[in-house]
C-alpha positions as CSV (number, residue, x, y, z in Angstrom):
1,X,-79.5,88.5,-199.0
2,X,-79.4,84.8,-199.3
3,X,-75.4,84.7,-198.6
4,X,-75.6,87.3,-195.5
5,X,-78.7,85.5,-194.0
6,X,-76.3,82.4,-194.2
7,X,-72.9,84.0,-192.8
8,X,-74.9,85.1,-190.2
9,X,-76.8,82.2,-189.3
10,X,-73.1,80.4,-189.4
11,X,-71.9,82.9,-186.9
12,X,-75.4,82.3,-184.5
13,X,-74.4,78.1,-184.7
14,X,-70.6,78.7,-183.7
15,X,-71.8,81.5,-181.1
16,X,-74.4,79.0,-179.7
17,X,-71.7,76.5,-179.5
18,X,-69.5,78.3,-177.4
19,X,-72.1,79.2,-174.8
20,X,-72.6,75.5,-174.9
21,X,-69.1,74.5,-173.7
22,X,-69.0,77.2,-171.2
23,X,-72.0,76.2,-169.7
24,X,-70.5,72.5,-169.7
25,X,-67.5,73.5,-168.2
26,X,-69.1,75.8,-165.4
27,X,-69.1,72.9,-163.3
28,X,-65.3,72.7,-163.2
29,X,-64.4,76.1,-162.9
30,X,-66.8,76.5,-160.4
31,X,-64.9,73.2,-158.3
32,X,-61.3,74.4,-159.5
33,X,-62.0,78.1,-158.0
34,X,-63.4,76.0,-154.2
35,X,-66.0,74.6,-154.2
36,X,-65.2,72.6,-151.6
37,X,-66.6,71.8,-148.7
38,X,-69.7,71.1,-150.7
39,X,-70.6,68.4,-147.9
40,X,-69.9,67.6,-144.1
41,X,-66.0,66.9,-143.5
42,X,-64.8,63.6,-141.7
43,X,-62.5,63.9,-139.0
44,X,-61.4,60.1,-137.6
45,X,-60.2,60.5,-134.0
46,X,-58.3,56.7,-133.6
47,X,-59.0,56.3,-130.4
48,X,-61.8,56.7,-127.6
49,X,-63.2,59.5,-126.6
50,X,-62.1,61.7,-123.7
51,X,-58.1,61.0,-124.5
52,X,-56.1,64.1,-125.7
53,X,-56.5,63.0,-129.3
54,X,-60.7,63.2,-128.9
55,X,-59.9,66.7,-126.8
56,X,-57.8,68.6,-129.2
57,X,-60.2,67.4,-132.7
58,X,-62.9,68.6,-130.8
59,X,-61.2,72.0,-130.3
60,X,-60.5,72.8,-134.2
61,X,-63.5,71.3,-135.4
62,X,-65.9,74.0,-134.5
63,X,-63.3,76.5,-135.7
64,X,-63.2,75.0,-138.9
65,X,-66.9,74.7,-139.3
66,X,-66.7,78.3,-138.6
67,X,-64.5,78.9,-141.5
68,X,-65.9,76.7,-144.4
69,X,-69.5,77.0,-143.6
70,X,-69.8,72.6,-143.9
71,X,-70.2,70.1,-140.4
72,X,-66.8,68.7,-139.4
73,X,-67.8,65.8,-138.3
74,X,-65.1,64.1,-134.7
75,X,-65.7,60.0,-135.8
76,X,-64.0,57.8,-132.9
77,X,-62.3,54.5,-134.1
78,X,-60.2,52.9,-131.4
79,X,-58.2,50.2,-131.5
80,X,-54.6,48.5,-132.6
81,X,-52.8,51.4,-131.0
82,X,-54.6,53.7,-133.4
83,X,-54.0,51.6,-136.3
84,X,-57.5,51.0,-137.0
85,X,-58.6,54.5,-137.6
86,X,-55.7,55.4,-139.6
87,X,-55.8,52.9,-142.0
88,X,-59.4,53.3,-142.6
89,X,-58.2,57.2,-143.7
90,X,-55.2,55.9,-145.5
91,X,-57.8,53.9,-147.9
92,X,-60.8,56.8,-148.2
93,X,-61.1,58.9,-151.4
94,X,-58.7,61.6,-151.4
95,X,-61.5,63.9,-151.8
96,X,-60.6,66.7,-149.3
97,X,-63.7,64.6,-147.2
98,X,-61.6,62.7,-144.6
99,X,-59.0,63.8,-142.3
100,X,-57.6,62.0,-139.4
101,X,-56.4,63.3,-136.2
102,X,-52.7,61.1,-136.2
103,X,-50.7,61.1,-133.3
104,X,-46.8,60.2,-132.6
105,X,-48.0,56.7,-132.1
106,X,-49.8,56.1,-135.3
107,X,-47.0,58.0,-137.0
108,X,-43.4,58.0,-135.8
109,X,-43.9,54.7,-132.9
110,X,-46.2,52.2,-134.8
111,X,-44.2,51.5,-137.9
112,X,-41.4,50.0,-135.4
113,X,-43.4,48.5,-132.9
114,X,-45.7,46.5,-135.3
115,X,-44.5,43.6,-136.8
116,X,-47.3,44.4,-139.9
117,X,-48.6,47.8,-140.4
118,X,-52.4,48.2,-142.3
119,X,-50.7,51.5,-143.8
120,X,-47.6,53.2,-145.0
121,X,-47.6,55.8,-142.3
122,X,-45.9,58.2,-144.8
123,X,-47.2,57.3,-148.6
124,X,-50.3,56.6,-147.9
125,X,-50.5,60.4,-146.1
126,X,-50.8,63.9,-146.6
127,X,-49.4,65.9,-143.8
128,X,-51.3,68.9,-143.1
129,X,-50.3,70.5,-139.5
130,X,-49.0,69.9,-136.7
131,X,-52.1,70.9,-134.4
132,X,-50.2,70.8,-130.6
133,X,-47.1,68.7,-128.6
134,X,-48.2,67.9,-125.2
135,X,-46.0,66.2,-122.2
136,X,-47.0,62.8,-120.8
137,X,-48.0,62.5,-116.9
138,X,-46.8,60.1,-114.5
139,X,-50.1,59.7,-112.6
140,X,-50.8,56.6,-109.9
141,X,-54.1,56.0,-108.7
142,X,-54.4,57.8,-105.0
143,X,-55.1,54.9,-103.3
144,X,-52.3,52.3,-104.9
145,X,-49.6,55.4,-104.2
146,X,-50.6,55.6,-100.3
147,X,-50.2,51.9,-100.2
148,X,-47.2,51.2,-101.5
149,X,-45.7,55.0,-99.8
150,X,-45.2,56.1,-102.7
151,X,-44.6,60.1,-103.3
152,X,-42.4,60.6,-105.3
153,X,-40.8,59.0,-108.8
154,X,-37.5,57.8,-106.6
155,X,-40.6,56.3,-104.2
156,X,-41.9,54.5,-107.3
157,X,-38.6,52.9,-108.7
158,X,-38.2,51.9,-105.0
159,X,-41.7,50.3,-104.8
160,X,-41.3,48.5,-108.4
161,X,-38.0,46.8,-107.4
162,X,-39.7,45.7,-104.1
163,X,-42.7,44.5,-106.1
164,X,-41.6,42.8,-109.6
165,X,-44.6,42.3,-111.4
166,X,-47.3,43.2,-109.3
167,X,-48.3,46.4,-110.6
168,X,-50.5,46.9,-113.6
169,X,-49.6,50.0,-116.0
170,X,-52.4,51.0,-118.1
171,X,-52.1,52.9,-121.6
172,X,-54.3,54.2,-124.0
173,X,-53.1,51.2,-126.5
174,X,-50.3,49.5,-127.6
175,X,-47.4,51.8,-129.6
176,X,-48.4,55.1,-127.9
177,X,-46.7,57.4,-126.9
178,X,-48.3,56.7,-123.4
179,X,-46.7,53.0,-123.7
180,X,-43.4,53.7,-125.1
181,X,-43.3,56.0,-122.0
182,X,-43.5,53.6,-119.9
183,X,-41.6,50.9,-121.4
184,X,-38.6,53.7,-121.6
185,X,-38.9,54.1,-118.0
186,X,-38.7,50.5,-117.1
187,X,-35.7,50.2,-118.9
188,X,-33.9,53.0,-117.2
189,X,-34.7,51.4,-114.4
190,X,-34.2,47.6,-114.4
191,X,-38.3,47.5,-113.1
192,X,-40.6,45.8,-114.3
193,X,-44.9,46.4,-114.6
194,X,-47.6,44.4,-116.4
195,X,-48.8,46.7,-119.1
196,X,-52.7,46.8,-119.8
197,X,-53.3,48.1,-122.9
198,X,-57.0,50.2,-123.6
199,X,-58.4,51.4,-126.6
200,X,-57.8,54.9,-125.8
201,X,-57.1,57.4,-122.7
202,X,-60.4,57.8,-121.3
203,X,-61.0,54.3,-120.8
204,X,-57.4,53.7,-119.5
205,X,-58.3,56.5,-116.8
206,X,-61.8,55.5,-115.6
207,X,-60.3,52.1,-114.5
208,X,-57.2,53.5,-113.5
209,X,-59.1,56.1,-111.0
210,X,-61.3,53.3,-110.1
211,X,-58.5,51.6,-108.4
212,X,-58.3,48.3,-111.4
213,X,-55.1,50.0,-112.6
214,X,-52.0,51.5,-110.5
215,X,-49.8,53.4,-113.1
216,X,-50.1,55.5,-116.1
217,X,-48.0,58.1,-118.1
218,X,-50.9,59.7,-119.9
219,X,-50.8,62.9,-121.9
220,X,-51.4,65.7,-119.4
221,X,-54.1,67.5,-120.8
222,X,-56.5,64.2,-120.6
223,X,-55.2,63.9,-116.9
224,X,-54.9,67.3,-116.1
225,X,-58.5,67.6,-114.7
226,X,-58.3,64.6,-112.9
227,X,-55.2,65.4,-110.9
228,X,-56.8,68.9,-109.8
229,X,-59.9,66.6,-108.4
230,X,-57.3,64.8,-106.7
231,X,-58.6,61.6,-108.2
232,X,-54.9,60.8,-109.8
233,X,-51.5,61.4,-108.0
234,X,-49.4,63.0,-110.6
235,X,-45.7,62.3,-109.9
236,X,-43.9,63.6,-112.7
237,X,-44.1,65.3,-116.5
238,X,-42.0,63.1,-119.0
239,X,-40.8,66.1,-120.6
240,X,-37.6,67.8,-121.1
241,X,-38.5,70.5,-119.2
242,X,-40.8,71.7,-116.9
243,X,-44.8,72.4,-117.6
244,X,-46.4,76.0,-117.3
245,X,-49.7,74.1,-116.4
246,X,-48.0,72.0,-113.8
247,X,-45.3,74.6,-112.6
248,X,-44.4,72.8,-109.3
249,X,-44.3,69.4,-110.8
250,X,-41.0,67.9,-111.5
251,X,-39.8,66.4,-114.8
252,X,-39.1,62.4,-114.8
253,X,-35.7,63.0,-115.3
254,X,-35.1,65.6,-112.6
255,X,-36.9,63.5,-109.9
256,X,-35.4,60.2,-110.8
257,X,-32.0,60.7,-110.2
258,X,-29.0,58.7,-112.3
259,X,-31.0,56.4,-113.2
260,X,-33.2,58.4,-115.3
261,X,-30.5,61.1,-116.6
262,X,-32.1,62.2,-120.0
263,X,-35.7,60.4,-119.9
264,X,-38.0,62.5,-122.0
265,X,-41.1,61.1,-123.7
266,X,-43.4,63.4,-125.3
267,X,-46.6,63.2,-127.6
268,X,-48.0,65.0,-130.5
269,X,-51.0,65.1,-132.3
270,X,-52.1,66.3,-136.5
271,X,-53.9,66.1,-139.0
272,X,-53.2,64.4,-141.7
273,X,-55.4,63.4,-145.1
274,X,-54.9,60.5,-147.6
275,X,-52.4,61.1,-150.1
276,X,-53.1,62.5,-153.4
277,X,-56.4,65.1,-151.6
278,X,-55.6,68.7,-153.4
279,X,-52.7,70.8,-151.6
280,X,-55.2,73.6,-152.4
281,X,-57.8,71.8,-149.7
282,X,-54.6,71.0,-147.6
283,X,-53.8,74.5,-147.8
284,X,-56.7,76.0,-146.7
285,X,-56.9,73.6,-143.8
286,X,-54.0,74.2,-142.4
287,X,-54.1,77.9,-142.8
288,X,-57.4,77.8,-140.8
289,X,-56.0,75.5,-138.1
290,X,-53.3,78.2,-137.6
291,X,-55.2,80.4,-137.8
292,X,-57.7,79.1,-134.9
293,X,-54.6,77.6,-132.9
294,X,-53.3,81.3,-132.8
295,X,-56.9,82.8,-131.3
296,X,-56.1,84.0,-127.7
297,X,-59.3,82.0,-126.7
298,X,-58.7,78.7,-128.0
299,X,-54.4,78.9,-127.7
300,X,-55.3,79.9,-123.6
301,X,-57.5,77.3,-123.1
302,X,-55.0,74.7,-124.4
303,X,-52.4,75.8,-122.8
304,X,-54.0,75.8,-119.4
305,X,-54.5,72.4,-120.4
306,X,-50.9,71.5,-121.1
307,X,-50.4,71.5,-125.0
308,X,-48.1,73.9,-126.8
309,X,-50.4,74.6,-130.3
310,X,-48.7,74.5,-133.1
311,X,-50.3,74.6,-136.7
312,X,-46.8,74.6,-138.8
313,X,-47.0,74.3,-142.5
314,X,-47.3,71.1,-144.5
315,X,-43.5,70.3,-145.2
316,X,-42.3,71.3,-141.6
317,X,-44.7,68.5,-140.5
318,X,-43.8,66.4,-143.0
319,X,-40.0,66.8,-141.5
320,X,-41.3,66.6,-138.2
321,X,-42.8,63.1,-139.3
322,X,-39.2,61.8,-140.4
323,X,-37.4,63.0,-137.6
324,X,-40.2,61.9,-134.6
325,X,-39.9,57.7,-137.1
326,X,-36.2,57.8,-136.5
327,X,-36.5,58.7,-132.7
328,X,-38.5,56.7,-131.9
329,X,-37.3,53.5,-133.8
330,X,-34.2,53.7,-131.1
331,X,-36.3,54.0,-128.3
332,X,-38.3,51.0,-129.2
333,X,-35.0,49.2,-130.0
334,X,-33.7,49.6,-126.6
335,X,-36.9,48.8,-124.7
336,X,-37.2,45.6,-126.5
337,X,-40.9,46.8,-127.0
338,X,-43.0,44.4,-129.4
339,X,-46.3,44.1,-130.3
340,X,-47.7,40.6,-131.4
């Protein structure tokens, strides 16, 4: 009796032991099998609101809310070209918390523009999708264009070579896509304008419809609703080809004859997370932006606005990213553009 009573009070001990660890471990397996989003999601737009940037985070975020039950949370920090937002991402936990809406600027353009970058724009990053590419806008304030006689991108060249200097070109910060644009298109042209760099679209646009500015090549789906109004002149796309939401618009480099033989300047805009957050979080992200990019609702609506949605996989972003640095490194080169 005494020998069984201890055998089997042994085998209670080792028993109770091994309900102990699993209860320890419960926790893990419980965050290894998802529990995340436990807590709102961070995504940092790095520039104002109302640019194209702002627009499309505020299009997925709902979606993703949708999906993973938590607040994703659109954070606006402007300035440095977008610099300032994504280096405050590049340096946040890697927690699958904070995301950031990059853009060709902050992620193909900056690196060669900026003598000193706050961030590795490829180490210090996860890539996670590729949310939409939109064409740039040559838009003119109304007012400026009937001035000067200007309607047409021939008109323009014409009035910039008659006028060195004395018109202003906004852009939605230094490094953009919206100011490498620009810059491309003086150099093809042997013109010269004063660029006025903002902290973002939006504001770029309220002072350039308010008569303070006279040019801009802004993405199109920011400008888009402005040019309907008739509040900006749009003159051109800066794309290769042709946009569906701008069908009788002409393309910079159809309308600008010789001179401007092979101009094409075009944006993008993803998400990206700091390196090192869990591919599963990365993952799932991205299979939900697809996944909401490829909804007839949402992929209409942006569309109609001028993107082309996207939501590619990790590494084809990744790619993208490589390819989109090298480009852009010759544009800047033969612009001269610099940043102090």
């Amino acid at each position: 009796m005494h020998v069984r009573s201890h055998l089997n009070r042994r085998r209670w001990l080792a028993g109770a032991a091994q309900v102990a660890v699993a209860a320890t471990a419960l926790p893990l397996v419980a965050r290894a099998q998802g529990a995340w989003p436990a807590k709102p999601v961070r995504i940092v737009v790095p520039f104002a609101a109302g640019g194209t940037t702002d627009i499309l985070a505020r299009a997925i975020a709902p979606e993703l809310q949708k999906a993973f039950g938590q607040p994703f949370v659109v954070d606006n920090k402007p300035g440095a070209g977008g610099n300032n937002g994504a280096a405050e991402v590049s340096k946040a936990p890697n927690d699958g918390y904070h995301f950031l809406m990059g853009t060709v600027g902050t992620h193909a353009i900056n690196v060669s523009i900026y003598p000193k970058m706050p961030y590795d724009h490829v180490k210090d990053f996860a890539p996670v999708t590729l949310v939409a590419g939109v064409p740039n806008v040559l838009v003119m304030n109304p007012a400026s264009a009937q001035r000067l006689g200007v309607n047409s991108v021939a008109d323009l060249v014409k009035a910039l070579k008659a006028n060195p200097g004395r018109l202003n070109m906004a852009s939605s910060g230094n490094g953009t896509s919206i100011h490498l644009a620009g810059e491309l298109f003086k150099t093809m042209t042997g013109t010269f304008m004063v660029h006025i760099p903002y902290r973002g679209s939006g504001p770029a646009l309220i002072d350039l419809m308010g008569g303070n500015m006279d040019v801009m090549f802004d993405n199109l789906p920011s400008a888009l609703p402005h040019i309907k109004s008739g509040k900006l002149k749009a003159l051109a796309v800066t794309s290769a080809v042709r946009s569906s939401a701008l069908p009788d618009l002409p393309t910079v480099a159809e309308a600008g004859g010789a001179a401007l033989k092979g101009y094409e300047a075009s944006s993008w805009f993803g998400l990206l997370a700091p390196a090192g957050t869990p591919a599963d979080v990365i993952n799932r992200v991205q299979a939900e932006v697809a996944k909401a990019l490829a909804a007839p609702a949402i992929k209409e609506r942006l569309v109609a606005q001028g993107a082309i949605p996207s939501g590619n996989s990790p590494a084809e972003f990744a790619r993208m990213i490589d390819a989109e640095t090298k480009k852009w490194a010759g544009v800047v080169k033969a612009s001269g553009a610099k940043v102090d």
